[in-house]
mmCIF file as Biopython writes it, N, C-alpha, C and O atoms, coordinates in Angstrom:
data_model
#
loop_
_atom_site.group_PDB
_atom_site.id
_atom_site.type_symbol
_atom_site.label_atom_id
_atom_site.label_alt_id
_atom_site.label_comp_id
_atom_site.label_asym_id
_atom_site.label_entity_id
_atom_site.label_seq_id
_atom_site.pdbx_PDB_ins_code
_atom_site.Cartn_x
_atom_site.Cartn_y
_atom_site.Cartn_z
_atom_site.occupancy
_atom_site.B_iso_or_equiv
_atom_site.auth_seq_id
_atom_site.auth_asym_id
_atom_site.pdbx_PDB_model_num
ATOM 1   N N  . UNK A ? 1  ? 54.539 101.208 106.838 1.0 0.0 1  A 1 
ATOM 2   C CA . UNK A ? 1  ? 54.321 100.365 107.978 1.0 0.0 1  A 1 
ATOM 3   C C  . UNK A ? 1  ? 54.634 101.179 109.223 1.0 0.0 1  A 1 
ATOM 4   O O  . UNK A ? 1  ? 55.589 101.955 109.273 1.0 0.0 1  A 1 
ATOM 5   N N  . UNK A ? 2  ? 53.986 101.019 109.991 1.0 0.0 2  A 1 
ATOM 6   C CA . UNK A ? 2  ? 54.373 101.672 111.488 1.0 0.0 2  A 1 
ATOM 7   C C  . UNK A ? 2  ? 53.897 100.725 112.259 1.0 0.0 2  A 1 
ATOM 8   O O  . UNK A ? 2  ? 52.891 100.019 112.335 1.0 0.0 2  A 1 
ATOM 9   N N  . UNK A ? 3  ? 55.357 100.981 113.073 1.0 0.0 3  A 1 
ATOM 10  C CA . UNK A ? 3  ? 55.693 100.133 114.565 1.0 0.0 3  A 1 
ATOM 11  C C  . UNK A ? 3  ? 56.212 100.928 115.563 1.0 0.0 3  A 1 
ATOM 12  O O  . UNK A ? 3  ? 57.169 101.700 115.510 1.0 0.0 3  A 1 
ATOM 13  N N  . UNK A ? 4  ? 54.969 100.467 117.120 1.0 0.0 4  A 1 
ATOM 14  C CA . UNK A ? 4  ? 55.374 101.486 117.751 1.0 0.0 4  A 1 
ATOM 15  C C  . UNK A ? 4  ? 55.855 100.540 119.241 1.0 0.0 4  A 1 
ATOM 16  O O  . UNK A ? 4  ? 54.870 99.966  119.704 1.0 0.0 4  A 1 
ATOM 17  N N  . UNK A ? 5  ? 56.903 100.332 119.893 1.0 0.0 5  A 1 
ATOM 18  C CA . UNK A ? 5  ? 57.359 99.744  121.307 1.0 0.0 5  A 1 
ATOM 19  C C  . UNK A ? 5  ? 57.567 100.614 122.237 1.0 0.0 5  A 1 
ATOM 20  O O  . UNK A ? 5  ? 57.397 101.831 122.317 1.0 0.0 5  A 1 
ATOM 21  N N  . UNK A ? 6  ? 58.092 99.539  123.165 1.0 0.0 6  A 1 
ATOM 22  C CA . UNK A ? 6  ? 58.545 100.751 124.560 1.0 0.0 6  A 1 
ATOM 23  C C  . UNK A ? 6  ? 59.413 99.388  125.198 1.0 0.0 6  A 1 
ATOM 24  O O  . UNK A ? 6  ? 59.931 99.867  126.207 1.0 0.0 6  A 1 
ATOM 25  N N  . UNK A ? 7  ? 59.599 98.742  125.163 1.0 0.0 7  A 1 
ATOM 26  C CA . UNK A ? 7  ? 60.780 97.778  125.515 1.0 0.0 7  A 1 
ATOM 27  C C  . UNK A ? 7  ? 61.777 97.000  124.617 1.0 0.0 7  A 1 
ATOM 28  O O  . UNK A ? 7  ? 61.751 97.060  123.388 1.0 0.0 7  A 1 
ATOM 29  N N  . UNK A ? 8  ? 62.852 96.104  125.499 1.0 0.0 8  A 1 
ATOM 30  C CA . UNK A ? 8  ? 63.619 95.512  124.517 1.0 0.0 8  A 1 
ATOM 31  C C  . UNK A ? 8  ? 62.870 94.397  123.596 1.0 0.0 8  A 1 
ATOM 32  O O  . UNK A ? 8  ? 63.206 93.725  122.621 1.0 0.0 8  A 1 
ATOM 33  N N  . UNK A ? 9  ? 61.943 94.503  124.214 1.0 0.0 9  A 1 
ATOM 34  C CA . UNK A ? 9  ? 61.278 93.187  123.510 1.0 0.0 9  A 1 
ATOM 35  C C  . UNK A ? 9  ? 60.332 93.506  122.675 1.0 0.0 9  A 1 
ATOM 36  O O  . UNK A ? 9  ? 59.345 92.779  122.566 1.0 0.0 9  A 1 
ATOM 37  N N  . UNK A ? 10 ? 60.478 94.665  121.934 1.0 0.0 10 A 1 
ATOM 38  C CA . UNK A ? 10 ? 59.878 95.302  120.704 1.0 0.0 10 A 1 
ATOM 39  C C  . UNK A ? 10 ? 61.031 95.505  119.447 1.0 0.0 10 A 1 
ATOM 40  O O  . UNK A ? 10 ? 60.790 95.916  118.312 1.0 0.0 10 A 1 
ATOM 41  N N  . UNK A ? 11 ? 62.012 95.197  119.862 1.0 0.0 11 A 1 
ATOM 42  C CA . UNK A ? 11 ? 63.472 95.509  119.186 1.0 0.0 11 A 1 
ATOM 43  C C  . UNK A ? 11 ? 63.032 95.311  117.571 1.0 0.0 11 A 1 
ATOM 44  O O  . UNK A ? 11 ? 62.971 96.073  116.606 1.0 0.0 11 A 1 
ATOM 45  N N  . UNK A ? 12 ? 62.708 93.609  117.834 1.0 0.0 12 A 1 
ATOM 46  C CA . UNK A ? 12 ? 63.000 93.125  116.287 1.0 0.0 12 A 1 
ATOM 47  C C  . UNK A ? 12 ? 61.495 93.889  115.537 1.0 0.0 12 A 1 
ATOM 48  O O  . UNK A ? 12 ? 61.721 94.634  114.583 1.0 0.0 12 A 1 
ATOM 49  N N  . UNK A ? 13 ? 60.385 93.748  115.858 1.0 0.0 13 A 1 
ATOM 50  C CA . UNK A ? 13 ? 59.505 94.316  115.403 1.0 0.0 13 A 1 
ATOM 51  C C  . UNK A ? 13 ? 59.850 95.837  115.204 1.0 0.0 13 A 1 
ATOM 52  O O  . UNK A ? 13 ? 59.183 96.021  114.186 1.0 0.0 13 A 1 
ATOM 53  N N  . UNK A ? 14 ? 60.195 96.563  115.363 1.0 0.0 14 A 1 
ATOM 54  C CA . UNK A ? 14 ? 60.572 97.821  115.340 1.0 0.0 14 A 1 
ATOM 55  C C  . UNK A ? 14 ? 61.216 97.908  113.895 1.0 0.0 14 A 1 
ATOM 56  O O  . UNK A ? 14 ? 60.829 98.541  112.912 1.0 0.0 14 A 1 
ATOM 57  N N  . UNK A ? 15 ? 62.819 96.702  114.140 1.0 0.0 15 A 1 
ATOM 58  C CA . UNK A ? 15 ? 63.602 96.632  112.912 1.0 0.0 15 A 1 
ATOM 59  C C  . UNK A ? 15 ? 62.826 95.827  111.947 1.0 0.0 15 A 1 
ATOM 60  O O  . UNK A ? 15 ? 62.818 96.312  110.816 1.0 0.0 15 A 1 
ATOM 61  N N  . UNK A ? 16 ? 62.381 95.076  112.048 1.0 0.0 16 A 1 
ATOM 62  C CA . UNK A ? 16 ? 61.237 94.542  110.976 1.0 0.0 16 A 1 
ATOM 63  C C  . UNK A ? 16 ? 60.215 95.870  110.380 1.0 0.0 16 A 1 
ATOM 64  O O  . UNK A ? 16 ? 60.090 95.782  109.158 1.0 0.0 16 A 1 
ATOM 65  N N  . UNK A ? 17 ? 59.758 96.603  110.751 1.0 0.0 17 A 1 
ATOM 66  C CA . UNK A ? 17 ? 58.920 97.651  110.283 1.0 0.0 17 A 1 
ATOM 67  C C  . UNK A ? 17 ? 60.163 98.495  109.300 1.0 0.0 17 A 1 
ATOM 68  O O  . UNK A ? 17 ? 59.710 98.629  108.163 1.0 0.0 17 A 1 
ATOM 69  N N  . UNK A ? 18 ? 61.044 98.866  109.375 1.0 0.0 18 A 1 
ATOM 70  C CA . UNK A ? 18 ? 62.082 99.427  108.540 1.0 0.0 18 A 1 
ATOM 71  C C  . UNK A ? 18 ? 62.430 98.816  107.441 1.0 0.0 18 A 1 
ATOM 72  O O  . UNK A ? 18 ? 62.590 99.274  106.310 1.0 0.0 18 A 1 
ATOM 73  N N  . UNK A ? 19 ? 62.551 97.604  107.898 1.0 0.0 19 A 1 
ATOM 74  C CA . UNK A ? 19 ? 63.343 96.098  106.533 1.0 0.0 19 A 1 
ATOM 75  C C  . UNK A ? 19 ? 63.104 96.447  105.107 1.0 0.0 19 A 1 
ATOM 76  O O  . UNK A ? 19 ? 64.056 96.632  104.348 1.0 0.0 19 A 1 
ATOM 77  N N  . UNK A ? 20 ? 61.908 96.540  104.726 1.0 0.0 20 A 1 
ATOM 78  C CA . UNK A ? 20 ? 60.820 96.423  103.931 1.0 0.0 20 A 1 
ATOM 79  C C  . UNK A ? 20 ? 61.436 97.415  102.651 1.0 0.0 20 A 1 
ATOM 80  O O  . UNK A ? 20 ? 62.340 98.156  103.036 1.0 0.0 20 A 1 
ATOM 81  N N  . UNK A ? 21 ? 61.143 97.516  101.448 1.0 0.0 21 A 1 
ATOM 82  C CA . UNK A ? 21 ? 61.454 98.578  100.733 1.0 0.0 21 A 1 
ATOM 83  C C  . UNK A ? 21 ? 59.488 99.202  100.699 1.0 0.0 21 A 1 
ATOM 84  O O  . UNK A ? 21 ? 58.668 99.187  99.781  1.0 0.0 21 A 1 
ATOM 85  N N  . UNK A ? 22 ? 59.425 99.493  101.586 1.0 0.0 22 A 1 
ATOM 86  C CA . UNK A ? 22 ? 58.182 100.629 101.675 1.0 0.0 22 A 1 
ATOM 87  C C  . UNK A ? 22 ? 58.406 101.385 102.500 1.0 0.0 22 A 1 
ATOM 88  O O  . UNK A ? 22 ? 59.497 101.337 103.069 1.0 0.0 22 A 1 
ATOM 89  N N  . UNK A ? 23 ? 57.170 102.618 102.945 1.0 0.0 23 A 1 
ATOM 90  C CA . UNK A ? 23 ? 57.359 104.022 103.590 1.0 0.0 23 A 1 
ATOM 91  C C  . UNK A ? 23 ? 57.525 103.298 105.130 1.0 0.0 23 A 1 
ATOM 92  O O  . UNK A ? 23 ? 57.076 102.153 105.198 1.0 0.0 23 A 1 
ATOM 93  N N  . UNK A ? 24 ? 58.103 103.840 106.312 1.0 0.0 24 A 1 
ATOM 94  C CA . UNK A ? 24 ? 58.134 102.917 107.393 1.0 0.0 24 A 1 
ATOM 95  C C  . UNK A ? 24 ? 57.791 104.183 108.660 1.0 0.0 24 A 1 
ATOM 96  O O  . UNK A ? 24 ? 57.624 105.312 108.198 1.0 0.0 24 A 1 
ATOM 97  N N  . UNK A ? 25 ? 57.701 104.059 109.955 1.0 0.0 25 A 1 
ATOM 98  C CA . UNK A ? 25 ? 57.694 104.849 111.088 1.0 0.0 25 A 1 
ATOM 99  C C  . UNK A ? 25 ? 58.085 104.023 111.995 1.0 0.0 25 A 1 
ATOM 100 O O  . UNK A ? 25 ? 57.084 103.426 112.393 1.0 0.0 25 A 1 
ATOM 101 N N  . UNK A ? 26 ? 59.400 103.523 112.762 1.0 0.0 26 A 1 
ATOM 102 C CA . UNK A ? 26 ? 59.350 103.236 114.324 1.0 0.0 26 A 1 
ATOM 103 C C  . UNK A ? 26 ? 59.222 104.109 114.970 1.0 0.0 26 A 1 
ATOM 104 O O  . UNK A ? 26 ? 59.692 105.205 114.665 1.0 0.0 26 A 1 
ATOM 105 N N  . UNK A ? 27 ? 58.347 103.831 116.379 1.0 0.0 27 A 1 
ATOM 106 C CA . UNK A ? 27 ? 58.435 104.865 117.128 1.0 0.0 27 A 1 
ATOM 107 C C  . UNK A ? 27 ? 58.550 104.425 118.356 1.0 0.0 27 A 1 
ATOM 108 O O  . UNK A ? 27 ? 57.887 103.410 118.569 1.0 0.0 27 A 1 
ATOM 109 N N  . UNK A ? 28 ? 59.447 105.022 119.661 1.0 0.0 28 A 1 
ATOM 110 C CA . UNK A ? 28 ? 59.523 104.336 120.906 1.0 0.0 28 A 1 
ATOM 111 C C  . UNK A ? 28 ? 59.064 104.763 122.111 1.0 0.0 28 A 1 
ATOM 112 O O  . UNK A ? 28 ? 59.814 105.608 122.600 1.0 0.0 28 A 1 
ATOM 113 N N  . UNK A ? 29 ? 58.100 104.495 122.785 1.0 0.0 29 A 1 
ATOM 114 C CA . UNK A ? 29 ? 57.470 105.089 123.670 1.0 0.0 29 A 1 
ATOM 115 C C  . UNK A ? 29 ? 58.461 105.175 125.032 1.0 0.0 29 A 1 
ATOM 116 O O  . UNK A ? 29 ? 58.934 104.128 125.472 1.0 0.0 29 A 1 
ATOM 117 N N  . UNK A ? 30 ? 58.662 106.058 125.476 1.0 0.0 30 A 1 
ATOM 118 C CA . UNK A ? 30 ? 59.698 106.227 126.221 1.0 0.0 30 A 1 
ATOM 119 C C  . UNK A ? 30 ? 59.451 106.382 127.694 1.0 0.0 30 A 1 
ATOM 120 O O  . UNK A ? 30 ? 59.445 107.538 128.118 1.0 0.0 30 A 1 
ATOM 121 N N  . UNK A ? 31 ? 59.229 105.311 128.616 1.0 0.0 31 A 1 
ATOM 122 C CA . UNK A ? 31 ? 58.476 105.547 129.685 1.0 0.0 31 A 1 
ATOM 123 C C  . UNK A ? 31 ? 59.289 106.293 131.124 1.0 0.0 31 A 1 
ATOM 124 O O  . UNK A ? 31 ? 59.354 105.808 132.254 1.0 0.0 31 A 1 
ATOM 125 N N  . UNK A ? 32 ? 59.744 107.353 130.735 1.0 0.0 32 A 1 
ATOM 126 C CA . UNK A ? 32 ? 60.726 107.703 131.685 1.0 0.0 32 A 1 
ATOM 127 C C  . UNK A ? 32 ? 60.034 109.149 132.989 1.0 0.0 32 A 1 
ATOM 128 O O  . UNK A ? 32 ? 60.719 109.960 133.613 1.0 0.0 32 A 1 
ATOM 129 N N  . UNK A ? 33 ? 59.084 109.046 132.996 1.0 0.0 33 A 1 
ATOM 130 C CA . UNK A ? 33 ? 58.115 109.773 134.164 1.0 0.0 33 A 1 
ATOM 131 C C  . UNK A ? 33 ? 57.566 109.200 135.460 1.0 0.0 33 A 1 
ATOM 132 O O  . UNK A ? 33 ? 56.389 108.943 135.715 1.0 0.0 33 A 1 
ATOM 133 N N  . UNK A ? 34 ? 58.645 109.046 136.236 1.0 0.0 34 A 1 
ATOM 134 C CA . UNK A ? 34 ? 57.644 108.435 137.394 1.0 0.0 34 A 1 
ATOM 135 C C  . UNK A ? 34 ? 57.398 108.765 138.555 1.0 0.0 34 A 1 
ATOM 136 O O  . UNK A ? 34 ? 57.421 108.080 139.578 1.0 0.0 34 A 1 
ATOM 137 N N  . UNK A ? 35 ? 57.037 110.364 138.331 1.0 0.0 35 A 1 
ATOM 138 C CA . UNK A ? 35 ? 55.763 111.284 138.880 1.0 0.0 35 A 1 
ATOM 139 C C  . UNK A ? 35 ? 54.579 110.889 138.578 1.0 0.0 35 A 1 
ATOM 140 O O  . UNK A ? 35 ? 53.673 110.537 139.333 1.0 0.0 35 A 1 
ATOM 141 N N  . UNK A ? 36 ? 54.613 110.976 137.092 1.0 0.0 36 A 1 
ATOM 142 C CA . UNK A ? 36 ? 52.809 110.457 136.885 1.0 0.0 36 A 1 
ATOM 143 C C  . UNK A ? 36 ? 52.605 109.187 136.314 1.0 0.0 36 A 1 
ATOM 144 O O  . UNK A ? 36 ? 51.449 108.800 136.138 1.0 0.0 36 A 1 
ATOM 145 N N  . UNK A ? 37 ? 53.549 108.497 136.005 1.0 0.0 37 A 1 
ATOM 146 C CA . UNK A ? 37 ? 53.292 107.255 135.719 1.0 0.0 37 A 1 
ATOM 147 C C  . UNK A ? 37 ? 54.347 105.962 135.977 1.0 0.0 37 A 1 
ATOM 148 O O  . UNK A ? 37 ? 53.844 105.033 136.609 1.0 0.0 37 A 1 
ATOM 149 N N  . UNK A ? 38 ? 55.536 105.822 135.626 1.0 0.0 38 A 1 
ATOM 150 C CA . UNK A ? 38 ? 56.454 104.981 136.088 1.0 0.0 38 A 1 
ATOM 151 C C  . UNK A ? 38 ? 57.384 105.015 135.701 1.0 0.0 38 A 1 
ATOM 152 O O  . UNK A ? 38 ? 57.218 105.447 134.560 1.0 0.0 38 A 1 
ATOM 153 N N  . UNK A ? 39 ? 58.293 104.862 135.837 1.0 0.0 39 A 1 
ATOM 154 C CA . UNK A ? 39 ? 59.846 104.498 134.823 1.0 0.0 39 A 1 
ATOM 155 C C  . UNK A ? 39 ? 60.134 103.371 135.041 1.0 0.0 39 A 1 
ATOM 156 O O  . UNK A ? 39 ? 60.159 102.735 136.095 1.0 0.0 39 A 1 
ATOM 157 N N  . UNK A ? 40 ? 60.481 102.958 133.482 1.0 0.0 40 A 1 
ATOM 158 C CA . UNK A ? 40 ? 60.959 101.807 133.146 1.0 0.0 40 A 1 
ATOM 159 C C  . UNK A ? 40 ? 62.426 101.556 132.224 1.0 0.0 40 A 1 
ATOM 160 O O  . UNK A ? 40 ? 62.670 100.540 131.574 1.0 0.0 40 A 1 
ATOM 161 N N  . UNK A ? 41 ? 63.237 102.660 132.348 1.0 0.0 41 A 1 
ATOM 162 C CA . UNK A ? 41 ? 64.447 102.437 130.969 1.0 0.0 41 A 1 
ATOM 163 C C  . UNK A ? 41 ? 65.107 101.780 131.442 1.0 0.0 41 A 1 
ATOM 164 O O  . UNK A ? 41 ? 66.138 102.305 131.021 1.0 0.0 41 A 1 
ATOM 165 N N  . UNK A ? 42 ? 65.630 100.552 132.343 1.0 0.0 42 A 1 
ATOM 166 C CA . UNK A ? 42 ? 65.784 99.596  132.608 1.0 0.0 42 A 1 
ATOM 167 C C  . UNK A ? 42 ? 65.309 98.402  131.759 1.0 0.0 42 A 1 
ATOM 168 O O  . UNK A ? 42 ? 66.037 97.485  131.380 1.0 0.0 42 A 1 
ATOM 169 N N  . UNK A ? 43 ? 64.295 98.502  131.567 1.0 0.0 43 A 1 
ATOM 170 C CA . UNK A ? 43 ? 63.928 96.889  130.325 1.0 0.0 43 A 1 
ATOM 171 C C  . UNK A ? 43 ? 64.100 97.622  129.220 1.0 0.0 43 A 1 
ATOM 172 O O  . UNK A ? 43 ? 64.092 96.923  128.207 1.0 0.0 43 A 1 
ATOM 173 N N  . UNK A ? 44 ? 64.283 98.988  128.992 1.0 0.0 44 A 1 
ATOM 174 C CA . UNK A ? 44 ? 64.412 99.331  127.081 1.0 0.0 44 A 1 
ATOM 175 C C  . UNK A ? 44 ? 65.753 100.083 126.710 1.0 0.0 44 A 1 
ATOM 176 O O  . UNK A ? 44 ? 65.881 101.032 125.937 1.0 0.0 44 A 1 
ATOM 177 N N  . UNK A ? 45 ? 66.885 99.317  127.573 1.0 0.0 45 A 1 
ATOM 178 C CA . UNK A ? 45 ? 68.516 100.032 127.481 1.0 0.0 45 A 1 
ATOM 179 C C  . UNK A ? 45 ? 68.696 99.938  126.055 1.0 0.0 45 A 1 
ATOM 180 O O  . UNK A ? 45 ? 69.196 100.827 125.366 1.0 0.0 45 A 1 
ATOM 181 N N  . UNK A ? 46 ? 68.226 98.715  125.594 1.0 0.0 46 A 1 
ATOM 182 C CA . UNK A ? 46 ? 68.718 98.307  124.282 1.0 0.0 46 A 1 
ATOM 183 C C  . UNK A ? 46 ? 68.206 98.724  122.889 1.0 0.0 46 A 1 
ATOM 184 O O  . UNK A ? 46 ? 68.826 98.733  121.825 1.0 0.0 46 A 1 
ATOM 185 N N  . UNK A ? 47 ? 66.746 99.116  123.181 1.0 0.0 47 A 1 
ATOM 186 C CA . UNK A ? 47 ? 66.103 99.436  122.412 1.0 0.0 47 A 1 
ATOM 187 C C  . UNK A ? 47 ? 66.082 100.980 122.244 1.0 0.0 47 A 1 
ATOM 188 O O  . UNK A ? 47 ? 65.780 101.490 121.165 1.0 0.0 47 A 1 
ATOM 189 N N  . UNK A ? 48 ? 66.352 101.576 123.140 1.0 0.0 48 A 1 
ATOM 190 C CA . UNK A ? 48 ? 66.607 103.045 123.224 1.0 0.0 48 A 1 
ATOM 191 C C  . UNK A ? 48 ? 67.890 103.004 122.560 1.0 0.0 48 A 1 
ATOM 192 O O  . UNK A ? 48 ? 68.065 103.185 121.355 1.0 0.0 48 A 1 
ATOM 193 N N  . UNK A ? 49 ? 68.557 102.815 123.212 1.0 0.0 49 A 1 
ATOM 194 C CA . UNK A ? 49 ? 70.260 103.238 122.125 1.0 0.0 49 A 1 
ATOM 195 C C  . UNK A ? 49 ? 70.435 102.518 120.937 1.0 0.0 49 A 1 
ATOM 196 O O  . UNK A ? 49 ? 71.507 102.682 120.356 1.0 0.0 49 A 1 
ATOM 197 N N  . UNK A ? 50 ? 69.340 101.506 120.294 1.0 0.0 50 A 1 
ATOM 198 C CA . UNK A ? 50 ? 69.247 100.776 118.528 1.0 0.0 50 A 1 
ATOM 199 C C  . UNK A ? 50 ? 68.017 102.539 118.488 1.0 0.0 50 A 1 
ATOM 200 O O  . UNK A ? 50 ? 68.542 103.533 117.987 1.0 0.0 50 A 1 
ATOM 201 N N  . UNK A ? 51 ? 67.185 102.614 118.793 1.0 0.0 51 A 1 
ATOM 202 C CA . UNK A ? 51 ? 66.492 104.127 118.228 1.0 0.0 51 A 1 
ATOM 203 C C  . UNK A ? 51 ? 67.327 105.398 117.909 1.0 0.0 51 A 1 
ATOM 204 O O  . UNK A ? 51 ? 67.247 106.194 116.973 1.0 0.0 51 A 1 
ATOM 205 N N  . UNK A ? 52 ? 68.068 105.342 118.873 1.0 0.0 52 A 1 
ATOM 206 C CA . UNK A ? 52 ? 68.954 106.680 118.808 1.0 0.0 52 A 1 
ATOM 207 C C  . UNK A ? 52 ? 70.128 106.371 117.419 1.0 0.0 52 A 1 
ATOM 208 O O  . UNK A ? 52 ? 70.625 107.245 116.708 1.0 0.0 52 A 1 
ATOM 209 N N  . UNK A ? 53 ? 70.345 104.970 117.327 1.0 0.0 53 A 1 
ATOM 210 C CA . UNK A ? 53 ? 71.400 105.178 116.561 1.0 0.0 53 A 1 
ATOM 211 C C  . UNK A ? 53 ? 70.986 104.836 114.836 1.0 0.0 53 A 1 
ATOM 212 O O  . UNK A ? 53 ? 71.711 104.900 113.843 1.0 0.0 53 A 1 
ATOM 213 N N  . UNK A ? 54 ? 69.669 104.494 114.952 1.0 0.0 54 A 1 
ATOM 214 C CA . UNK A ? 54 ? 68.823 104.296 113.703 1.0 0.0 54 A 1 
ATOM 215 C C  . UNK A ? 54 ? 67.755 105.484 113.138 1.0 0.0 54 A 1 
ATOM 216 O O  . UNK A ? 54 ? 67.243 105.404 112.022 1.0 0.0 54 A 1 
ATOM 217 N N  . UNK A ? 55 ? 67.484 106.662 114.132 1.0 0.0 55 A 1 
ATOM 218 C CA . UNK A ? 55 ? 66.632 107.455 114.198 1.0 0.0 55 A 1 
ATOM 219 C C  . UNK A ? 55 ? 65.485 107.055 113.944 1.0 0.0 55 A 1 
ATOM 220 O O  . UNK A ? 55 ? 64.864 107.254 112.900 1.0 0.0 55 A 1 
ATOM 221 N N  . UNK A ? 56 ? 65.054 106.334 115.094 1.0 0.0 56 A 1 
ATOM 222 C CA . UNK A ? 56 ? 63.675 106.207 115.095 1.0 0.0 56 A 1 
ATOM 223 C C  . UNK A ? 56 ? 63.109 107.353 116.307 1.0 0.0 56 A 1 
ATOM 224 O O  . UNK A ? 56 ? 63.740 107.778 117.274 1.0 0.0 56 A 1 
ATOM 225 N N  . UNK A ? 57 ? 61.860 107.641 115.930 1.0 0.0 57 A 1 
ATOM 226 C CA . UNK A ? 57 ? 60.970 108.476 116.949 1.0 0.0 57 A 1 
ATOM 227 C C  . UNK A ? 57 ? 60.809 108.376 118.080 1.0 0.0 57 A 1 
ATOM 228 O O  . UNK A ? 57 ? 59.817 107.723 118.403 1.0 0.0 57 A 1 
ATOM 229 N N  . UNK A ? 58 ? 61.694 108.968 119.229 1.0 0.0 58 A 1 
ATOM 230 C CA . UNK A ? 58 ? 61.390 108.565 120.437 1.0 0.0 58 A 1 
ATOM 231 C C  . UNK A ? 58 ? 60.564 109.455 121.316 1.0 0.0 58 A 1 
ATOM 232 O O  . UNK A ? 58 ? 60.777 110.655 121.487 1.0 0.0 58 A 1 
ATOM 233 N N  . UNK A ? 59 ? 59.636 108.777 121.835 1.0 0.0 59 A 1 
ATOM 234 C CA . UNK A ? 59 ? 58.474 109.598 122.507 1.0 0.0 59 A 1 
ATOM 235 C C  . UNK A ? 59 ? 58.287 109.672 123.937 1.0 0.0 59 A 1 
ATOM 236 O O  . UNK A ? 59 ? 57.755 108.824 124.653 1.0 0.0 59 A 1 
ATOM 237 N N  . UNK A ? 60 ? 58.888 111.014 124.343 1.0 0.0 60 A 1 
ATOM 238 C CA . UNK A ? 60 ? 59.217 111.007 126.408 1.0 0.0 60 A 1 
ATOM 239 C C  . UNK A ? 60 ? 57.909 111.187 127.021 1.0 0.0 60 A 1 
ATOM 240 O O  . UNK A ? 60 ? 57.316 112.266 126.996 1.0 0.0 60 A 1 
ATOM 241 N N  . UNK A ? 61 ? 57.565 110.378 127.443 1.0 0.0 61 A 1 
ATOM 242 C CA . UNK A ? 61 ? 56.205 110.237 128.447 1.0 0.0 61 A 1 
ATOM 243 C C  . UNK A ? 61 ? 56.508 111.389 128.976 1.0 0.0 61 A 1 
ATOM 244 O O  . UNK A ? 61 ? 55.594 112.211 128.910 1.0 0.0 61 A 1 
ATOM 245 N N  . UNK A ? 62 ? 57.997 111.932 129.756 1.0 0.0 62 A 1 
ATOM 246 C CA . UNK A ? 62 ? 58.087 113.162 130.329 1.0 0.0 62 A 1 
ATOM 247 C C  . UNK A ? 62 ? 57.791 114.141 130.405 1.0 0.0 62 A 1 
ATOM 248 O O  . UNK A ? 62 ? 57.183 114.819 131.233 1.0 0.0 62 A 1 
ATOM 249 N N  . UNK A ? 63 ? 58.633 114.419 128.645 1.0 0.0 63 A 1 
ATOM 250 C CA . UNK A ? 63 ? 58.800 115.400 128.107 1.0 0.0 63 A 1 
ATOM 251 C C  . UNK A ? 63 ? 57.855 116.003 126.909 1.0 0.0 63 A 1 
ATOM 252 O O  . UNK A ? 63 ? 57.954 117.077 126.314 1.0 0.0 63 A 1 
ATOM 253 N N  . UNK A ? 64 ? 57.077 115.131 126.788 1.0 0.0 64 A 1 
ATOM 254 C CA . UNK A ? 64 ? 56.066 114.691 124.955 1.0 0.0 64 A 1 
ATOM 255 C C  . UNK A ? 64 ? 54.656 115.039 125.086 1.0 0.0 64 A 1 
ATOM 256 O O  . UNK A ? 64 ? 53.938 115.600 124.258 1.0 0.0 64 A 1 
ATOM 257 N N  . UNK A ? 65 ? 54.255 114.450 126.730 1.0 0.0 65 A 1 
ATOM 258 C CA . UNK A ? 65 ? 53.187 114.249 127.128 1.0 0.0 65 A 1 
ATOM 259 C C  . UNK A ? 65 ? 52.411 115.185 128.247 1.0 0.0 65 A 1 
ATOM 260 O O  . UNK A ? 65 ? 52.741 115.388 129.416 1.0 0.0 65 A 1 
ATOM 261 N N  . UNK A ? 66 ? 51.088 115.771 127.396 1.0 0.0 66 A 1 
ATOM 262 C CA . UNK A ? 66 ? 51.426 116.860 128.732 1.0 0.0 66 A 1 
ATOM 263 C C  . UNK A ? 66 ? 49.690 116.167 129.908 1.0 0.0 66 A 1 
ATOM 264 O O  . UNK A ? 66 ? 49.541 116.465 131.094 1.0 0.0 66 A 1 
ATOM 265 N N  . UNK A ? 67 ? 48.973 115.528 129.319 1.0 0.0 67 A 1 
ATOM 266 C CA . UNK A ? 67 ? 48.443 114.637 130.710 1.0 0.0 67 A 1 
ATOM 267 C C  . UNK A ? 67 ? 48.965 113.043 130.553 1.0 0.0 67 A 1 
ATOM 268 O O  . UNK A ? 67 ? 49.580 112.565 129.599 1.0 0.0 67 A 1 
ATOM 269 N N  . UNK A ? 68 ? 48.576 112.442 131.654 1.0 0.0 68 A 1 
ATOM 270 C CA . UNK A ? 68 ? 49.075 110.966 131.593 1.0 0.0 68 A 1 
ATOM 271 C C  . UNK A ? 68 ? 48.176 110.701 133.359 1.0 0.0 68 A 1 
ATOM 272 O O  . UNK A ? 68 ? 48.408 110.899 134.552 1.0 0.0 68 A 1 
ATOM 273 N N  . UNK A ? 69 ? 47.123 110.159 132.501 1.0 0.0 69 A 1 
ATOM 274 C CA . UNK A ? 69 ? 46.217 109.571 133.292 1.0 0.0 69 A 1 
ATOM 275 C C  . UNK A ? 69 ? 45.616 110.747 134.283 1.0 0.0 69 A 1 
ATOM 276 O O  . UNK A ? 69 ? 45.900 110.963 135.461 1.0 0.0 69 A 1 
ATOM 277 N N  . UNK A ? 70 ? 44.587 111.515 133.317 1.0 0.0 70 A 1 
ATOM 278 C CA . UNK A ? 70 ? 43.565 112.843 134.060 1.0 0.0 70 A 1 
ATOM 279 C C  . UNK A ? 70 ? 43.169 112.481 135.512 1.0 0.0 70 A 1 
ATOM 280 O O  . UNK A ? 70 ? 42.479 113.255 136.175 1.0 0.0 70 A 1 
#
């Protein structure tokens, strides 16, 4: 199963994609660039530090991404 968010309000779906006794992927889109697009880690405090402490995939718009909107 793969589940992919970028706010707190992807939390449970995220942990729901893990639950399961099958193969799983969370992954968290990490919107922290706002040169080229915006920052938001303000609505995903919570969901970022449940990723970090569950190891799910976190993905830096920053750092990950090398265009964002040509």
């Amino acid at each position: 199963m793969l589940a992919v968010g970028n706010s707190n309000g992807d939390l449970h779906m995220l942990r729901f994609a893990e639950s399961a006794d099958r193969p799983s992927l969370s992954v968290l889109i990490r919107h922290d660039d706002r040169e080229r697009e915006y920052e938001y880690d303000k609505g995903a405090r919570r969901v970022l530090k449940a990723a970090r402490q569950r190891g799910w995939t976190i993905v830096s718009m920053k750092d990950d991404w090398k265009v964002i909107f040509p």
